[in-house]
C-alpha positions as CSV (number, residue, x, y, z in Angstrom):
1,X,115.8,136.1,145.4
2,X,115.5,133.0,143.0
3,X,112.2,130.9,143.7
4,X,112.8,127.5,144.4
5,X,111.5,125.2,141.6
6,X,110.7,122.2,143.8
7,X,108.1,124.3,145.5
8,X,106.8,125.2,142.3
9,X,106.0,121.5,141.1
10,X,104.8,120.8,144.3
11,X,102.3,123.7,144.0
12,X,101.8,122.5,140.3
13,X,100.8,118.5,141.8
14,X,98.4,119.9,144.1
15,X,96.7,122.3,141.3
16,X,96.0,119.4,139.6
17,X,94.9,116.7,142.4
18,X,92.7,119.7,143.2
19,X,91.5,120.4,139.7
20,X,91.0,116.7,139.5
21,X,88.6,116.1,142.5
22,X,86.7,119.2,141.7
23,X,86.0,117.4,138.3
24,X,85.0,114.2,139.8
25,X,83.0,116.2,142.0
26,X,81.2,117.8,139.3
27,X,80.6,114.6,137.2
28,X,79.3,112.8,140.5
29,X,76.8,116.2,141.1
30,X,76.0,115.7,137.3
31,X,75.4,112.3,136.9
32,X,73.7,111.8,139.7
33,X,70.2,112.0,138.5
34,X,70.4,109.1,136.4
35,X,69.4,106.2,137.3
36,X,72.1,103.9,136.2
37,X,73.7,103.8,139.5
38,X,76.2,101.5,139.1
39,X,77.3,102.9,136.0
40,X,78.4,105.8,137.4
41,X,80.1,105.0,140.9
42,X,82.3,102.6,138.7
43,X,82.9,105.8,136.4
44,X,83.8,108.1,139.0
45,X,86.0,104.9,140.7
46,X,87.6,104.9,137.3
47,X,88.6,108.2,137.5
48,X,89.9,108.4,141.5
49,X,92.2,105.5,140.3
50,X,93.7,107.0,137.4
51,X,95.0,110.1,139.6
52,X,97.9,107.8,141.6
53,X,99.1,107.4,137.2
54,X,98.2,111.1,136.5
55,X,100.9,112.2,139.7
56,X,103.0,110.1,138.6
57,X,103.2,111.3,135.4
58,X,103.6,115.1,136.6
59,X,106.7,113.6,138.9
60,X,108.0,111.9,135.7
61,X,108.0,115.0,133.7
62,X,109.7,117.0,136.3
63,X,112.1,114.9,137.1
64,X,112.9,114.1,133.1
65,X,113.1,117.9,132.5
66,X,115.3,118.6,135.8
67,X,118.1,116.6,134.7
């Protein structure tokens, strides 16, 4: 039985949505004893709004490689 690669990239997206949350969560648990406040809410903004271009990329690759 041949494992279907579709699941695979799916499984591969989420890995790195995951991984990528767990990262901002650490840099928000890190960060959070300074006291430039604004700093770092617009750093960790930064970062949620690069993940829609970081998916994207995954998709891009997958689909570039499946053809």
């Amino acid at each position: 039985m041949h494992p279907n690669t579709t699941v695979w990239w799916l499984l591969a997206g989420v890995v790195v949505a995951l991984a990528f949350f767990v990262l901002v969560g650490y840099l928000a648990r890190v960060l959070r004893a300074t006291r430039r406040l604004p700093v770092v809410i617009a750093a960790i903004g930064g970062l949620i709004a690069a993940l829609p271009g970081v998916l994207y990329a995954l998709y891009y690759v997958v689909n570039a490689t499946t053809v």
